[in-house]
C-alpha positions in Angstrom: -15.8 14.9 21.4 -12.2 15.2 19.5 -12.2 14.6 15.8 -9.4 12.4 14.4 -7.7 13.6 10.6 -8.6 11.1 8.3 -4.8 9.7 7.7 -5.5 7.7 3.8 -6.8 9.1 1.1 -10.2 9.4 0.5 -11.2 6.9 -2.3 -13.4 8.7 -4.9 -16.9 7.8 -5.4 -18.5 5.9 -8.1 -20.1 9.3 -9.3 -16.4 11.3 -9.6 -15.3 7.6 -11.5 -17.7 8.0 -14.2 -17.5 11.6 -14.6 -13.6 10.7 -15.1 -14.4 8.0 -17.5 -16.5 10.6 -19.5 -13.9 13.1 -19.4 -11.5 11.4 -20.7 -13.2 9.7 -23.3 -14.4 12.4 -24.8 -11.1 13.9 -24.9 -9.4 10.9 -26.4 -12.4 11.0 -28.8 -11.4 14.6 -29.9 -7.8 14.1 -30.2 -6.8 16.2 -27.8 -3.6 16.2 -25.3 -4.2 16.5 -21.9 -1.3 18.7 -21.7 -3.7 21.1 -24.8 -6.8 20.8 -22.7 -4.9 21.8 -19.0 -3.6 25.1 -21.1 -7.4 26.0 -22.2 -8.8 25.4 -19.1 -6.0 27.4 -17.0 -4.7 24.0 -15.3 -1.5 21.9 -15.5 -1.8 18.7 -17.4 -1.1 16.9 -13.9 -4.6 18.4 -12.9 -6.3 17.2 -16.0 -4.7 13.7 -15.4 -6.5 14.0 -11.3 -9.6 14.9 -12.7 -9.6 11.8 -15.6 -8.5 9.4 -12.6 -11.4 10.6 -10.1 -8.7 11.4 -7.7 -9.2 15.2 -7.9 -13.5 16.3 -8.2 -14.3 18.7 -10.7 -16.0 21.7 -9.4 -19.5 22.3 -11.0 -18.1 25.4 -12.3 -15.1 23.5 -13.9 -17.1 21.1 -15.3 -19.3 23.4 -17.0 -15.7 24.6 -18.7 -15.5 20.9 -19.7 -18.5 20.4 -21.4 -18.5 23.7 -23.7 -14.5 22.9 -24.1 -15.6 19.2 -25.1 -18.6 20.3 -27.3 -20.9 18.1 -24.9 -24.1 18.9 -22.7 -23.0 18.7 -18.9 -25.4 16.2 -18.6 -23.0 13.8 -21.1 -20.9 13.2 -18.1 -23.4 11.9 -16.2 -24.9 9.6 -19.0 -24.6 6.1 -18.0 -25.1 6.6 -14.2 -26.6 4.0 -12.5 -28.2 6.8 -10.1 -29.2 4.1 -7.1 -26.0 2.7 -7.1 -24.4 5.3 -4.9 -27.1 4.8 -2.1 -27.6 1.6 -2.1 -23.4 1.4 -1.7 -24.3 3.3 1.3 -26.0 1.4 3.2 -24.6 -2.0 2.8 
C-alpha cells in the first residue's frame, strides 16, 4: 500500500485553538509583547504568533515554560475545554 503526502495544511484541532486562545489572553492580560515573551522563551516572535494562532502545537515541555513564564497552572490553558467535543467531532 503507498502512502500519499498530505498536500494542505493540517487544520489544528479544537484542543491546540483553545490552548491558543489561553495563551494569548494571558499574555495580553499581562502586558507583554509577543516579541518580549519569544526572547524569554528562546523563540522568535513569529513562533509565539504560530503558537497564539494554533497553527504551530506547543510541546508539553514548552507549555510547561508558558505557564511558569505566565504565572498560571498548566491546567489554565486547558480551562474551558469542552473535553467531549473533540470525540464527538470525530465521529460525525
Amino acid at each position: 500500500m503507498r502512502r500519499t503526502l498530505q498536500t494542505s495544511p493540517k487544520e489544528p484541532q479544537a484542543v491546540d485553538r483553545h490552548v491558543a486562545d489561553r495563551i494569548r489572553q494571558k499574555r495580553i492580560e499581562l502586558g507583554i509583547t509577543q516579541e518580549t515573551l519569544g526572547k524569554v522563551l528562546g523563540v522568535t516572535f513569529q513562533q509565539v504568533q504560530k503558537y497564539e494562532r494554533g497553527t504551530n502545537r506547543v510541546s508539553a515541555g514548552r507549555l510547561f515554560s508558558l505557564a511558569n513564564l505566565l504565572d498560571v497552572e498548566v491546567s489554565y490553558f486547558f480551562e474551558g475545554l469542552a473535553v467531549g467535543a473533540a470525540k464527538r467531532r470525530k465521529r460525525a
